[in-house]
C-alpha positions as CSV (number, residue, x, y, z in Angstrom):
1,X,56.1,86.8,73.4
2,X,58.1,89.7,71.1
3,X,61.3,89.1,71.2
4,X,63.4,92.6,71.1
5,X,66.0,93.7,68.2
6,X,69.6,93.9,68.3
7,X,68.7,97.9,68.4
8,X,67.6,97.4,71.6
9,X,70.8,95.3,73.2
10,X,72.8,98.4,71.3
11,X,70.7,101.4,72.7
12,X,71.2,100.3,75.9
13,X,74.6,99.4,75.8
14,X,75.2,103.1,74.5
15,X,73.2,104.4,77.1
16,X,75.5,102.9,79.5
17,X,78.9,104.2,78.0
18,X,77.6,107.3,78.3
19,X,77.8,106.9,82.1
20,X,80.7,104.6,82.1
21,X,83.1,107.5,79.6
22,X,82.0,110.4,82.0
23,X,85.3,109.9,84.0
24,X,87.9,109.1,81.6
25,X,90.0,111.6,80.4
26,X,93.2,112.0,78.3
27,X,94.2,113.2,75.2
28,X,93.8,109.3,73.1
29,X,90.5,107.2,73.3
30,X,90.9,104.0,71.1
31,X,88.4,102.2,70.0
32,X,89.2,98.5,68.8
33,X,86.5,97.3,66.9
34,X,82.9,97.3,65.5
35,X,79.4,97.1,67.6
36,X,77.2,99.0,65.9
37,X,77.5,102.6,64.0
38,X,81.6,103.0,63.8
39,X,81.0,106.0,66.5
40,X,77.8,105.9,67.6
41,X,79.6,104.4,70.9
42,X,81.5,107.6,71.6
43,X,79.2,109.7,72.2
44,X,79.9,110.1,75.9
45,X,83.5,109.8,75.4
46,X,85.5,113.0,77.3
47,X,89.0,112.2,75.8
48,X,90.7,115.1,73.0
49,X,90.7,113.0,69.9
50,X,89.2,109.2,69.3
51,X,90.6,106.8,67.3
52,X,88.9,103.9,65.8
53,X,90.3,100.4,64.7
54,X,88.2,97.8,62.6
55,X,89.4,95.0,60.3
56,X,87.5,96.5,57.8
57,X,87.0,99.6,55.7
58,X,83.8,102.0,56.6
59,X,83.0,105.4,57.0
60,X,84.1,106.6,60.3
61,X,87.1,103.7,61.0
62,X,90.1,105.9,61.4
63,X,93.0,102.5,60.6
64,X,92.5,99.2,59.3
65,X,94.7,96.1,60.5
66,X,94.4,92.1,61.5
67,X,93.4,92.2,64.9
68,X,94.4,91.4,67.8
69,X,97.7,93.6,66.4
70,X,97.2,97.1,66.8
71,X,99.7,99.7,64.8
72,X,99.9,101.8,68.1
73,X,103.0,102.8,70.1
74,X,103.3,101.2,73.5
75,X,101.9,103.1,76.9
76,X,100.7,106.1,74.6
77,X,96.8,105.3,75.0
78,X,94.7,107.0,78.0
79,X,92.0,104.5,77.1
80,X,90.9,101.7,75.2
81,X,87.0,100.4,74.3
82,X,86.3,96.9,73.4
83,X,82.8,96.5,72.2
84,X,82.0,92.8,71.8
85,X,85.6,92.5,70.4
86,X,86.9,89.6,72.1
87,X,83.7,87.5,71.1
88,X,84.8,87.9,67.8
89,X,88.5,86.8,68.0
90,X,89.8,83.2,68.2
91,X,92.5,84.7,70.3
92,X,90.6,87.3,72.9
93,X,93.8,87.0,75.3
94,X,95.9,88.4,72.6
95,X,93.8,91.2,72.2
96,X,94.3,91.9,76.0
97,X,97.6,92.0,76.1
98,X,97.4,94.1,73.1
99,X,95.6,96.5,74.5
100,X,97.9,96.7,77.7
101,X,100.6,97.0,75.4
102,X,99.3,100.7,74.0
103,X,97.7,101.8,77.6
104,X,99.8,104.3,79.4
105,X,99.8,103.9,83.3
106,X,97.0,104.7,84.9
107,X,94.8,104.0,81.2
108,X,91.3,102.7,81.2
109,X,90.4,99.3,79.9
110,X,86.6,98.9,79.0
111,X,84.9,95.5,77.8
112,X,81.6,94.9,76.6
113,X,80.2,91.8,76.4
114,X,77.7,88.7,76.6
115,X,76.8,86.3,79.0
116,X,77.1,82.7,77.9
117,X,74.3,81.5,79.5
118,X,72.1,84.5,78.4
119,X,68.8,84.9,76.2
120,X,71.5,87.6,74.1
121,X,74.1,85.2,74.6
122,X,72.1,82.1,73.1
123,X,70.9,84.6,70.0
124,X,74.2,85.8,69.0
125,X,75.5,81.7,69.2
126,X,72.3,80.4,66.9
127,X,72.2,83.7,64.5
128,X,75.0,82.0,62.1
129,X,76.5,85.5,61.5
130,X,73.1,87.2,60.9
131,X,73.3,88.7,64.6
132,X,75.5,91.8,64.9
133,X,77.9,90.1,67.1
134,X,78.8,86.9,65.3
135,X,80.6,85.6,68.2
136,X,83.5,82.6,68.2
137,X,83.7,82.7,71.7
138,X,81.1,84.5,74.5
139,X,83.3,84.8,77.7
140,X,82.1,84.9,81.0
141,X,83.0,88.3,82.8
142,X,84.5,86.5,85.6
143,X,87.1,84.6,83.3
144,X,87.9,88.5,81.6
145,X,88.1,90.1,85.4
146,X,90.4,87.3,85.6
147,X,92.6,88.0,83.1
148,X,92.5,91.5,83.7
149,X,93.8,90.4,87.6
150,X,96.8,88.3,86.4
151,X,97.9,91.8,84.3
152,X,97.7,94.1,87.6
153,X,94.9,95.7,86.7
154,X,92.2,97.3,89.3
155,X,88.6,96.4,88.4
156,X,86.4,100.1,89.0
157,X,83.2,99.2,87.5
158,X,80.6,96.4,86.5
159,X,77.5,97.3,84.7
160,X,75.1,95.4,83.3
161,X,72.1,95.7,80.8
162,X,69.3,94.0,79.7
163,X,70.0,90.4,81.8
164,X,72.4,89.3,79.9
165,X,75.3,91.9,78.5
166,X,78.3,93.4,81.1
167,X,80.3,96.5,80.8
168,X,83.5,96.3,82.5
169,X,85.9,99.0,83.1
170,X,89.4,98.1,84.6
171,X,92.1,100.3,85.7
172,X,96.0,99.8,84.3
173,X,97.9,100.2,87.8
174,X,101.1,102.7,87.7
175,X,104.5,100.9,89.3
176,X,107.2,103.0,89.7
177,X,110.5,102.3,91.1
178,X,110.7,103.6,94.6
179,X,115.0,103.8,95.4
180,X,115.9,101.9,98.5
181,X,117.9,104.2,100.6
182,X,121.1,102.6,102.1
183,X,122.1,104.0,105.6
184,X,125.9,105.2,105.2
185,X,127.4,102.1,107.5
186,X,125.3,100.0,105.4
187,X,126.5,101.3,102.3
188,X,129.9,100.8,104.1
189,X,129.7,97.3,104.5
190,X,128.1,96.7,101.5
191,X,131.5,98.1,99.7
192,X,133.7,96.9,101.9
193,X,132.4,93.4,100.9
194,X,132.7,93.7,97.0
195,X,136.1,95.8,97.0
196,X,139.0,93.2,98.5
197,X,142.5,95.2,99.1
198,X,145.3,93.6,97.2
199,X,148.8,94.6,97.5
200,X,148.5,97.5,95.1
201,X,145.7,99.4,97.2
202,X,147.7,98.9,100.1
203,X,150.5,100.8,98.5
């Protein structure tokens, strides 16, 4: 039995950002990290300007830095892609709190990766670096949603490819303050309690 290229594991997962970019919008797509071409993943990508981040120097990699740290302002990001980036980290928490740091409410979060217990997961463990992903860690998408849960953030999609890689794509939820609204014998009471007359008020 042939057993299929890397190529093929990346063509599809391609295939499928195409479909999984076709609603996200914003002016700032960032890309953190390598899987493949430096942007031959954004092709389906509907943002204004992308912006890609690798640890190392090639054609098409917009900054270079130490990940998980990203030289990004916080909550100025409308989305942010992780191809097989937290396989590659000894840290992949770090690198999810990193990229909710730089999300601005309401951003996208989206995560490829392999199943542990896959045929693509088993490759990329036994490859010793030769694989494209040369990962540290595989994480199980359940562990990531997870994660993603204890953050606040709404899962929207789950793809998968090829029995054995994922495509999440999680929503950062917008808080905002709502003011509680004190009825005026409330408020009342609520100042008659803090404000004590002494004998200079009473004069």
């Amino acid at each position: 039995m042939s057993i299929a290229p890397p190529s093929v594991l990346l063509e599809a997962e391609t295939a499928l950002l195409v479909e999984m970019l076709d609603d996200v919008f914003g002016w700032e797509l960032l890309q953190v990290g390598l899987w493949g071409p430096p942007r031959g993943l954004l092709g389906g990508s509907r943002t204004r300007q992308c912006t890609v981040i690798a640890e190392r120097a090639l054609g098409g990699v917009d900054l270079v830095t130490r990940l998980p740290q990203l030289p990004i302002a916080g909550g100025t990001v409308d989305a942010v892609l992780l191809p097989h980036t937290l396989e590659n980290l000894s840290d992949a928490q770090a690198m999810i709190r990193e990229a909710d740091r730089v999300l601005a409410g309401d951003g996208k979060l989206i995560i490829a990766g392999l199943r542990p217990l896959s045929v693509w997961g088993l490759r990329a463990r036994l490859s010793r670096g030769t694989f494209p992903v040369a990962p540290k860690r595989l994480l199980a998408e359940r562990r990531i949603c997870d994660w993603l849960g204890l953050l606040g953030y709404e899962m929207i999609a789950t793809r998968h490819c090829l029995h054995g890689a994922y495509i999440l794509k999680a929503r950062k939820r917008l808080y905002t303050m709502t003011p509680i609204r004190i009825r005026p014998r409330e408020r009342a009471a609520v100042l008659g309690s803090l404000v004590k007359p002494t004998s200079r008020t009473r004069s």
